[in-house]
C-alpha positions as CSV (number, residue, x, y, z in Angstrom):
1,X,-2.4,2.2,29.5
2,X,-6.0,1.6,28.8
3,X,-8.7,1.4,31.4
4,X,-12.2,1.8,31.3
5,X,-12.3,5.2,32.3
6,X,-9.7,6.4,29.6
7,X,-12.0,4.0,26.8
8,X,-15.3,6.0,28.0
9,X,-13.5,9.2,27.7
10,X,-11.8,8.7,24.4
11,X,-14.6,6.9,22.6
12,X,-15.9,8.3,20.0
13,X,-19.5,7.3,18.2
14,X,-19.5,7.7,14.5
15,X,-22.1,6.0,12.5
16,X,-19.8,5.2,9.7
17,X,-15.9,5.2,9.9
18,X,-14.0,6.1,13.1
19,X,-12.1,8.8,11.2
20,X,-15.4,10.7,10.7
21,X,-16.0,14.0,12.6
22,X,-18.1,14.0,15.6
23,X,-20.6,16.9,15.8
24,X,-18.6,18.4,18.4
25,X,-15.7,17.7,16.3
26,X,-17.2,19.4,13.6
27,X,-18.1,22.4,15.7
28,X,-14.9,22.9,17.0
29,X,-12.8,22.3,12.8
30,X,-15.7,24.2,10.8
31,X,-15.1,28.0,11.5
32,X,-11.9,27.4,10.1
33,X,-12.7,26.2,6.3
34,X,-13.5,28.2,4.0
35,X,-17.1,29.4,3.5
36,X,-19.6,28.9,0.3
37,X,-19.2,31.2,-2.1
38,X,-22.1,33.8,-2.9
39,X,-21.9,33.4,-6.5
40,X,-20.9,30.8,-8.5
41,X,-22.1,26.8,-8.7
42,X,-23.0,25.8,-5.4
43,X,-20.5,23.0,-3.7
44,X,-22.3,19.5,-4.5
45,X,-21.0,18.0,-1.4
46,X,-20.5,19.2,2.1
47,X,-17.8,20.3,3.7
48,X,-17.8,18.0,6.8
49,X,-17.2,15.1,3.8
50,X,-14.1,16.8,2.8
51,X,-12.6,16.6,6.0
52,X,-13.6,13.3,6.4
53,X,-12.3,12.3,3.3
54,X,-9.0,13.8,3.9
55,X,-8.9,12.3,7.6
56,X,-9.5,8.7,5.9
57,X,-6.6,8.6,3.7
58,X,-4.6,10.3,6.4
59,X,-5.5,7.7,8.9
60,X,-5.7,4.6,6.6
61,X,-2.7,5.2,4.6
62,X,-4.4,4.2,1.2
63,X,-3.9,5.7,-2.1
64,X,-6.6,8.6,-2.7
65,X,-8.0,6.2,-6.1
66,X,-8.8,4.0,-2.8
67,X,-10.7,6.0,-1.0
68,X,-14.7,4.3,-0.4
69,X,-17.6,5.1,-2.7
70,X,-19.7,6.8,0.1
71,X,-17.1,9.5,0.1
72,X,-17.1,12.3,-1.9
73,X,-15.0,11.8,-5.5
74,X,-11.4,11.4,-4.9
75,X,-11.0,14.0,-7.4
76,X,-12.9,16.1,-5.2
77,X,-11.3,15.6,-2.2
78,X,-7.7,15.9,-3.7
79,X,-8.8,18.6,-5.3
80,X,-9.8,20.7,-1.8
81,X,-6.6,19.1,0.0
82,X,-4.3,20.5,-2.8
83,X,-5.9,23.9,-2.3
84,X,-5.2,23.8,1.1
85,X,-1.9,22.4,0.9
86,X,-0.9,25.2,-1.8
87,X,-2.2,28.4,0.7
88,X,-1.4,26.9,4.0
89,X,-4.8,25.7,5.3
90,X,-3.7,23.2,7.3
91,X,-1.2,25.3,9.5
92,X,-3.2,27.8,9.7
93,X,-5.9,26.0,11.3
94,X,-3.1,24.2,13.7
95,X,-1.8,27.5,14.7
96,X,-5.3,28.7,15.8
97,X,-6.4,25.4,17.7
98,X,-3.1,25.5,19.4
99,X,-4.0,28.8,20.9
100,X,-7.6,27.7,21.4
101,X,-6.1,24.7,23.2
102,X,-3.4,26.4,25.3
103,X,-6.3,28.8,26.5
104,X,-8.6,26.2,27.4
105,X,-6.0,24.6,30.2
106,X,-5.5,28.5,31.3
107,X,-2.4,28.9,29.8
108,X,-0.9,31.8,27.6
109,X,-1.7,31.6,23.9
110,X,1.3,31.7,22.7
111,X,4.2,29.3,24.3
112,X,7.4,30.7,26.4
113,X,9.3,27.3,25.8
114,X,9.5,24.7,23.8
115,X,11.0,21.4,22.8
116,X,12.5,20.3,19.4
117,X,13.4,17.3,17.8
118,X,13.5,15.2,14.6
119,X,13.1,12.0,12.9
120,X,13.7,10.3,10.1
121,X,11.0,8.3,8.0
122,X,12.4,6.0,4.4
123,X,10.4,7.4,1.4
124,X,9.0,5.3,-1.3
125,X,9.1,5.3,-4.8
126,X,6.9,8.6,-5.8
127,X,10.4,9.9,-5.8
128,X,10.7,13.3,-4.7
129,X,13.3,15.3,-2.9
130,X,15.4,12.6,-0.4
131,X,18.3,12.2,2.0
132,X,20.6,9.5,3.2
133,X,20.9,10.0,7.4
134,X,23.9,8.5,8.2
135,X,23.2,8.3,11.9
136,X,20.1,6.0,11.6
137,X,20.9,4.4,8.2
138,X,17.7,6.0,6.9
139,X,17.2,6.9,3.0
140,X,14.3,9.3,3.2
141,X,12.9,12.3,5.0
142,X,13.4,14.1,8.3
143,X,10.8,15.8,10.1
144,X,11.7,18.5,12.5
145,X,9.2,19.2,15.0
146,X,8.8,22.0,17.0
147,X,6.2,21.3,20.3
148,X,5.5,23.1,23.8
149,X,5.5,21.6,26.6
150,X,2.1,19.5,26.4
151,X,2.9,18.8,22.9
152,X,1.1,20.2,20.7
153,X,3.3,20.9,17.5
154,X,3.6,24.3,17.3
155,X,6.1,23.9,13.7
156,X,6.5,21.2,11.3
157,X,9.1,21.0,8.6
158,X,10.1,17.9,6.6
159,X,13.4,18.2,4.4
160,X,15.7,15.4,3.0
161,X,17.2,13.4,5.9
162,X,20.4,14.0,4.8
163,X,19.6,17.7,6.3
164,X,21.4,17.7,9.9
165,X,20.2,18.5,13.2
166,X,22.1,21.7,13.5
167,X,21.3,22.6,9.9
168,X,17.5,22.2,10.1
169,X,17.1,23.5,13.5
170,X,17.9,27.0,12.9
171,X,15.4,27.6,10.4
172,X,12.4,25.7,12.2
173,X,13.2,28.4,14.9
174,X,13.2,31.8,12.9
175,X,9.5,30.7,11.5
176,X,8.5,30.1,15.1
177,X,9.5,33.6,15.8
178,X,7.2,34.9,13.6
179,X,4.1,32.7,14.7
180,X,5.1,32.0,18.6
181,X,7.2,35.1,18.9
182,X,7.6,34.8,23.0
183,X,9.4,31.2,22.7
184,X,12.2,32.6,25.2
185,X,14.0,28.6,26.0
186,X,13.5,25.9,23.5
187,X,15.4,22.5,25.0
188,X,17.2,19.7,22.4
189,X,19.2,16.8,22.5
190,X,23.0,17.4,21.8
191,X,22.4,17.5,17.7
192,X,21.4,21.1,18.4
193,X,24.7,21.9,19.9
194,X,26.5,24.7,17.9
195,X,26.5,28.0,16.3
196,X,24.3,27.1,13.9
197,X,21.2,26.8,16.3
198,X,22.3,28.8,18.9
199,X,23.2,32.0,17.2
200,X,19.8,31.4,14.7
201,X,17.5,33.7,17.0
202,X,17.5,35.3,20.2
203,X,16.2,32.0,21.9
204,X,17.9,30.3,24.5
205,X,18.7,26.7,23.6
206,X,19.5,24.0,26.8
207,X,20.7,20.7,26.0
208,X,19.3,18.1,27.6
209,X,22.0,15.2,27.9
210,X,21.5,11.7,28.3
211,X,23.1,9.8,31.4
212,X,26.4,9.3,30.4
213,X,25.3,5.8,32.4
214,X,22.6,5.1,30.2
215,X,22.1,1.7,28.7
216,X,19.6,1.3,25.9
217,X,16.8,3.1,26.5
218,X,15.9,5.8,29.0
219,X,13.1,8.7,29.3
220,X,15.2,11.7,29.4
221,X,14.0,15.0,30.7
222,X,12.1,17.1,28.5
223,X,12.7,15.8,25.1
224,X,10.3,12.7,25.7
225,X,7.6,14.9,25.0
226,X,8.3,15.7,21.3
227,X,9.0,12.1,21.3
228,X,4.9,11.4,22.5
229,X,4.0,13.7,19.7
230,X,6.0,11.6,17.0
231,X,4.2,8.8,18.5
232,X,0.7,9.9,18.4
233,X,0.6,11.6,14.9
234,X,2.6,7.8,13.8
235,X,-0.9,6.1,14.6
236,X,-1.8,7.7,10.8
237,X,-0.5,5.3,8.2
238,X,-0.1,8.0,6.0
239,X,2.8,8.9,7.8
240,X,4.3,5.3,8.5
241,X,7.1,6.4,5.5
242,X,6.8,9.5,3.6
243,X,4.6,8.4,0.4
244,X,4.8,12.2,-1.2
245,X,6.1,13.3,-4.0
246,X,6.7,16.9,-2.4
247,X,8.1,18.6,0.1
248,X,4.7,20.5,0.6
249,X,2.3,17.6,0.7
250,X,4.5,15.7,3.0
251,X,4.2,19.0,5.1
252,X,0.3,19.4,4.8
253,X,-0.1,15.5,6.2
254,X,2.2,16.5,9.3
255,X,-0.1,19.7,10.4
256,X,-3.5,17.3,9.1
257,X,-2.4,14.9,11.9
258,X,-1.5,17.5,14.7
259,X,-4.9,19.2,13.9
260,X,-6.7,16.0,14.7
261,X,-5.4,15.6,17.8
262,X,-6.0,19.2,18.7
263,X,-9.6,18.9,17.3
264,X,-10.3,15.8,19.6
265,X,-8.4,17.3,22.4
266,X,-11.0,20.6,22.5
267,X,-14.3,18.2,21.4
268,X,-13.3,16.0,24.3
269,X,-13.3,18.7,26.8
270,X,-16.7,20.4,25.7
């Protein structure tokens, strides 16, 4: 709910558009790209427009030949993002401010439980690889999400939504053992049941059920926090559907939007 204490503490004062880094944003994002190179043509625009850039298609949902003239090139910018997309920028980044974050609140860096989750987004016609999920009549994507307790999103996978629960849950969780390697209890709704999840690491997986009362709607223990985190990166309209043509782009966006929040989160709190 919004007061004026939370609009004070979560306004932001950009002279252009509200997806634009802060200083203190900046501060907090910039030791993570890349630095200028020592030889070669120097970079014509900055780096801080890159991000910006990137953050305004992101948030806006428009097609990068959309993007506004005081912007660096689209070419430009698509350029950096598909460099970044390609070596794993973006979750690199996400995996550092994560820590950062974590050890900010005076907690360990690296999580000992977790919660995981998916859902499923229709895709559009850039075509790319796609799913029919039969349990919420969705032709598209799934995105398993892998958050701690706070939510932050620790791993983020999209695969076609015709991918299970059980099926795409065991591989989110062997690539969080090699990144978050003291995840000891990760907690799921009951599409994680099985073999397939259980036996996939050494982690302990708990099911939370729902009521076996429960009419409609109900915050269930646990899990409603992976559900806040599909919530606040679905404020992007990049990621109302899934408008890539690959598996990897889709995947860049997802880590773009949790970086955001993380990069807001610290700025906030400096």
């Amino acid at each position: 709910m919004w007061t004026p204490t939370t609009r004070e503490q979560h306004n932001r004062i950009v002279t252009r558009y509200q997806t634009d880094l802060t200083d203190a944003e900046w501060r907090v994002i910039a030791p993570h790209l890349p630095k200028p190179r020592a030889t070669g043509r120097p970079r014509e625009w900055p780096m801080r427009e890159i991000i910006n850039g990137i953050f305004y298609v992101m948030r806006a949902g428009c097609p990068w030949r959309l993007l506004p003239s005081d912007l660096p090139p689209r070419g430009t910018i698509y350029r950096w993002f598909a460099a970044w997309r390609d070596d794993g920028r973006f979750e690199r980044i996400n995996h550092a401010l994560v820590m950062a974050d974590r050890e900010r609140v005076g907690r360990d860096a690296s999580p000992s439980a977790a919660i995981i989750d998916s859902q499923s987004v229709k895709t559009t016609e850039a075509g790319g690889p796609r799913g029919y999920d039969a349990g919420k009549k969705v032709n598209g994507r799934k995105r398993h999400a892998l958050v701690d307790t706070d939510g932050r999103g620790l791993v983020l996978e999209p695969h076609p939504a015709s991918v299970q629960d059980r099926d795409g849950g065991g591989p989110l969780l062997r690539v969080s053992r090699c990144i978050f390697p003291f995840i000891q209890r990760v907690f799921a709704d009951s599409g994680y049941a099985g073999e397939k999840v259980t036996t996939a690491t050494l982690i302990a997986i708990e099911i939370v059920r729902k009521n076996p009362d429960q009419i409609g709607f109900a915050v269930n223990p646990r899990r409603w926090v992976v559900e806040r985190f599909f919530a606040w990166i679905g404020r992007n309209r990049r990621l109302a559907k899934d408008f890539e043509a690959t598996i990897d782009s889709a995947r860049a966006f997802l880590y773009a939007a949790s970086v955001v929040l993380l990069v807001r989160r610290i700025a906030r709190a400096s």
